[in-house]
C-alpha positions in Angstrom: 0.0 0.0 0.0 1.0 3.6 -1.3 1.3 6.1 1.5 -1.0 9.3 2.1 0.1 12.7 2.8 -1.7 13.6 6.2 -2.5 16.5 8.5 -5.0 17.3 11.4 -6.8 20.4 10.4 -9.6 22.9 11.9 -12.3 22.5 8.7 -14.1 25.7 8.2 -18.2 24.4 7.7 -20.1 25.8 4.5 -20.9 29.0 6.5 -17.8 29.5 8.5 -15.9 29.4 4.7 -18.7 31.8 3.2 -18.0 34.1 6.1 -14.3 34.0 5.6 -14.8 34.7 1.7 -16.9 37.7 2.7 -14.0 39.2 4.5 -11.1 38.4 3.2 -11.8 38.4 -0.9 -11.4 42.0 -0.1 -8.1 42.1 1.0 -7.3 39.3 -1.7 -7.3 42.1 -4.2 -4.1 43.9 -3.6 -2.3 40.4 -2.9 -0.2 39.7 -5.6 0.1 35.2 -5.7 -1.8 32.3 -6.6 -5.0 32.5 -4.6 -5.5 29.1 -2.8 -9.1 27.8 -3.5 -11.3 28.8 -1.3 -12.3 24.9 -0.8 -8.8 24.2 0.6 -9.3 26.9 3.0 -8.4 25.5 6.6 -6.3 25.8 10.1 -3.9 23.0 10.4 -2.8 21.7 13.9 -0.3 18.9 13.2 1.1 18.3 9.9 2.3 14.7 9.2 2.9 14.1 5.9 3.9 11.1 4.7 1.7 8.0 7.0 0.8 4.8 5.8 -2.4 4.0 4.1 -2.6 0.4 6.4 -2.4 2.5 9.5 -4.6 5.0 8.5 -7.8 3.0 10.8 -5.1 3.0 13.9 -4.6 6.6 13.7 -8.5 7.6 13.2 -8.7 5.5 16.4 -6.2 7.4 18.2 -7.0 10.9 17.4 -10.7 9.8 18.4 -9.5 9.0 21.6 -8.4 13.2 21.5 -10.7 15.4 23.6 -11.5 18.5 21.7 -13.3 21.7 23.8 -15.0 24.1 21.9 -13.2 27.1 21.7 -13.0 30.0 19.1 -10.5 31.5 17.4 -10.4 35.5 16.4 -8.7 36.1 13.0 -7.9 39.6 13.0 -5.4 40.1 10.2 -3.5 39.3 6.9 0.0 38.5 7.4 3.3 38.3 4.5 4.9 35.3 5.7 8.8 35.8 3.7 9.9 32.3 3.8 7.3 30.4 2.8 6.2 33.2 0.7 2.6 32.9 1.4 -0.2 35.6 2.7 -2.2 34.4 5.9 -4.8 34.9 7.9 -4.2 34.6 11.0 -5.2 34.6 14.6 -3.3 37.0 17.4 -4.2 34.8 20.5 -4.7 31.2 21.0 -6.7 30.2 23.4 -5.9 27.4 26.1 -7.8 24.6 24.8 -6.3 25.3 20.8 -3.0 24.7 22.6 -4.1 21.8 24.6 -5.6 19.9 21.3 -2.8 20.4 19.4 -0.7 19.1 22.2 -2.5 16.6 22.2 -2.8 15.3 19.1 1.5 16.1 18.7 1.5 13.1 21.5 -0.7 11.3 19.5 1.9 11.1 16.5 4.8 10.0 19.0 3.6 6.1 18.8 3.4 6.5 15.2 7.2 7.4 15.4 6.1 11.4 14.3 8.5 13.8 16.6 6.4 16.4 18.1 7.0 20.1 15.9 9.2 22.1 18.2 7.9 25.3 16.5 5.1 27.8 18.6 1.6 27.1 17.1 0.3 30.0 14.9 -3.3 29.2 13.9 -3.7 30.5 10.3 -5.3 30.1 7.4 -2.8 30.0 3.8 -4.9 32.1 1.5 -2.1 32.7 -1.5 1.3 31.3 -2.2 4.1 32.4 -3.9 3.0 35.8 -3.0 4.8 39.5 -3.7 5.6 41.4 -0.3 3.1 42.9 1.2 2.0 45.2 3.9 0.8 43.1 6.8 -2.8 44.3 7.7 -5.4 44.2 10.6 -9.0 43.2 9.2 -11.4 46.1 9.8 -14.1 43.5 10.9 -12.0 40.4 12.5 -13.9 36.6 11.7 -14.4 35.0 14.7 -15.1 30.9 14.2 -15.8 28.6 16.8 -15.2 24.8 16.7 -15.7 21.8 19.1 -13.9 19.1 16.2 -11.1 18.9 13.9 -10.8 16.1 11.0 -8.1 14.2 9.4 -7.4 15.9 6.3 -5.7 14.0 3.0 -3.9 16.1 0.6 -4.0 15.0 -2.8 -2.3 16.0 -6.0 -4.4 17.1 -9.0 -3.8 18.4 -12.2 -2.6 22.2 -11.3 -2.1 21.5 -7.9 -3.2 20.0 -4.9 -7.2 19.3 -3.4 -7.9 18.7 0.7 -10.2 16.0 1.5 -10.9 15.3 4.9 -11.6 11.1 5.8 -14.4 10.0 7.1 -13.8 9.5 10.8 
């Protein structure tokens, strides 16, 4: 068996992502970059990358076992990111259970033989990539989500680039 590429990711609902268009299209404007479709739109926790497909049940099981509070998250601007080159939306504050589930679910991948990222969290959302520098910007009306679950999210390639599909769980 062929493996998968892998992530744990916040999924934005239908009208969490219709929100998010709302506010951020605008801004989308004077980003120069390839806009990431708006269907791909997401917060990841843990990246994983490369997992096997045979495992795949074993891992659902375990990140089932992962409490999740609800909590929400306050994205309140539009960030250049230089290395990755990529424009993000992101959150200034993450709050205590966020950091508690992503814990979490980084001591989840442990077993799996998946060292914990050593990096702080920085919930965001990739909008563009590849993107000119820009003046970071505060959002005049900040998008405040709230979730209570995350989802195990496959990325696949297609033709021009790459789709997010999250497995049934």
């Amino acid at each position: 068996m062929a493996d998968k590429r892998l992530f744990f990711a916040l999924w934005p609902s239908r009208e969490q992502r219709k929100l998010l268009v709302e506010r951020v299209d605008p801004l989308l404007t004077a980003v120069a970059g390839r806009h990431v479709d708006r269907q791909n739109w997401h917060v990841t926790l843990v990246f994983i990358g490369n997992f096997p497909e045979e495992r795949i049940g074993e891992l659902q099981a375990a990140a089932a076992a992962t409490p999740a509070e609800r909590f929400s998250l306050r994205f309140d601007s539009l960030e250049y990111w230089r290395k990755p080159r990529i424009a993000s939306l992101c959150a200034s504050e993450v709050p205590e259970p966020l950091e508690k589930l992503v814990d979490s679910l980084k001591r989840t991948m442990i077993p799996f033989g998946y060292p914990p990222e050593t990096r702080p969290y920085r919930p965001h959302i990739t909008v563009a990539r590849k993107v000119r520098r820009f003046d970071d910007s505060r959002l005049a009306q900040p998008v405040r989500l709230a979730w209570s679950n995350f989802e195990l999210v496959e990325s696949v390639s297609v033709p021009g680039g790459v789709r997010y599909c999250p497995l049934k769980q």
